[in-house]
C-alpha positions as CSV (number, residue, x, y, z in Angstrom):
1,X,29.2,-12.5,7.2
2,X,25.7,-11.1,6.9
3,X,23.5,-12.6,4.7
4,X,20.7,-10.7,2.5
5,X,17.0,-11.5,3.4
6,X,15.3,-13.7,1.0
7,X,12.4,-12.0,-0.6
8,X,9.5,-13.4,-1.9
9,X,6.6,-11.1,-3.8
10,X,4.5,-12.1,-6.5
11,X,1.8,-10.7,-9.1
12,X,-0.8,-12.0,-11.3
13,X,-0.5,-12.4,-15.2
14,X,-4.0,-13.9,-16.7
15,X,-4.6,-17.2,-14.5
16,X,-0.9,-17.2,-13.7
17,X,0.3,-16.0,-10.3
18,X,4.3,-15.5,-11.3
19,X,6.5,-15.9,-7.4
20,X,9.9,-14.3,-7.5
21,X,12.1,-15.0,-5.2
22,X,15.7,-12.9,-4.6
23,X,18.3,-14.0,-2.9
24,X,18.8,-17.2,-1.2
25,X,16.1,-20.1,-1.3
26,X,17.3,-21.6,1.7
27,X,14.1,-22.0,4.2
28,X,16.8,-23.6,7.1
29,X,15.1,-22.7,10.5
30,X,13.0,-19.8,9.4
31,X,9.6,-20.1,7.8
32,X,9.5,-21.4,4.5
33,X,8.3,-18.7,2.4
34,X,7.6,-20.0,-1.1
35,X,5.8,-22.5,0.2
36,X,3.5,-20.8,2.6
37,X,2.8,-18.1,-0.2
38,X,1.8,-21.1,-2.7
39,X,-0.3,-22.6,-0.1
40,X,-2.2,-19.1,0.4
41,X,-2.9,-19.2,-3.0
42,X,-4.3,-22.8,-3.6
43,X,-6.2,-21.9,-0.5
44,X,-7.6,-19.4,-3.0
45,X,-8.4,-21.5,-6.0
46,X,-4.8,-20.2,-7.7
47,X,-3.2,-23.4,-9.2
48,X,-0.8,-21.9,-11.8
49,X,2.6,-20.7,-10.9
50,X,5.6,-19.3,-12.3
51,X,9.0,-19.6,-9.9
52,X,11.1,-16.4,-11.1
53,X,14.4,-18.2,-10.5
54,X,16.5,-15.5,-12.0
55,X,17.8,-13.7,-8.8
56,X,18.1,-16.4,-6.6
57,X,21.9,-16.7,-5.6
58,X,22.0,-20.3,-3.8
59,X,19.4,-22.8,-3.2
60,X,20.0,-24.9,-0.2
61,X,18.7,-29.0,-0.1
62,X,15.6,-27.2,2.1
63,X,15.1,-24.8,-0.8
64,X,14.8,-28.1,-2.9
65,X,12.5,-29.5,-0.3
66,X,10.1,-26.2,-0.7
67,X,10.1,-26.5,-4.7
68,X,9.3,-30.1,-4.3
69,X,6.6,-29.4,-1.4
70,X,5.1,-26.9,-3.5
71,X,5.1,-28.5,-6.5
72,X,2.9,-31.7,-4.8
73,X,0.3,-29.0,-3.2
74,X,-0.5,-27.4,-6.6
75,X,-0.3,-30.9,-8.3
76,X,-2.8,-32.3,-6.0
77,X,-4.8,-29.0,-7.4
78,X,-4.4,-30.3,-10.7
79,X,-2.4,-27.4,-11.2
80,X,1.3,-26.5,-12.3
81,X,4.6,-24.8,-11.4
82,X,6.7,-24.4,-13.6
83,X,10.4,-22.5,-13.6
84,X,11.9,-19.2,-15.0
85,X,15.1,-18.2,-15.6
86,X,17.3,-20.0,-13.0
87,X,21.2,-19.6,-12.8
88,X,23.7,-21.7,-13.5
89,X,24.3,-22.9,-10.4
90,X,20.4,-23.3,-9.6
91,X,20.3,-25.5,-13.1
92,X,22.9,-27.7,-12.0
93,X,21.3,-28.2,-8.3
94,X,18.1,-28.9,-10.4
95,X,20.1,-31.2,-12.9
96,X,21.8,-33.4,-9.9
97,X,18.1,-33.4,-7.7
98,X,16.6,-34.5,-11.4
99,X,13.9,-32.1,-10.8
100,X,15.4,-30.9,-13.9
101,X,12.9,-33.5,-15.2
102,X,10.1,-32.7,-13.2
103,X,9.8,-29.0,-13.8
104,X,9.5,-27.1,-17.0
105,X,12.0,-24.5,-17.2
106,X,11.8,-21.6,-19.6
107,X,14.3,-18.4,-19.7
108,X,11.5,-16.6,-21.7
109,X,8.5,-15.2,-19.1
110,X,6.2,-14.5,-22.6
111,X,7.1,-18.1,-23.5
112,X,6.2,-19.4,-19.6
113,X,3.1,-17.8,-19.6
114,X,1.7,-19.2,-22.8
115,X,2.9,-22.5,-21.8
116,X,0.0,-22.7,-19.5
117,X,-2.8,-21.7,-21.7
């Protein structure tokens, strides 16, 4: 069986750099690309990020890992991440991690973004 590439590409809204990842978040062996695109960003004063959840298919217990890693760098930053849109299956991933606790999650983007003002 042969698996889709992740992507990962993002754009800025205001102070809010919005990540949206398609496909599977599932890091495994290959570079973790959320997380290396977050730390760019904190590397360039960016602290406030949106996860677009909505076309992610599966998230692995590595994906987890790179929510969780990313999270800490921004938090460190004083910053936030928060999450949009996840899937069903992503939500219940989140719900028995109990990061369902630790992130804000919104289905609305207009909503996310004026969460953080």
């Amino acid at each position: 069986m042969i698996r889709r590439p992740t992507k990962v590409i993002s754009r800025k809204t205001d102070s809010v750099r919005i990540i949206k990842i398609t496909g599977r978040l599932d890091p495994g062996d290959n570079a973790d690309q959320l997380y290396e695109m977050v730390q760019r960003f904190v590397e360039e004063d960016e602290i406030d990020f949106l996860v677009d959840l909505r076309s992610v298919t599966y998230i692995s217990s590595t994906g987890v890992g790179s929510l969780i890693k990313s999270y800490r760098s921004v938090l460190k930053q004083k910053g936030h991440v928060k999450l949009l849109s996840p899937s069903q299956s992503v939500r219940n991933i989140l719900a028995i991690s109990k990061l369902d606790g630790v992130f804000e999650i919104f289905s609305d983007e207009s909503e996310a973004l004026a969460s953080f003002k």
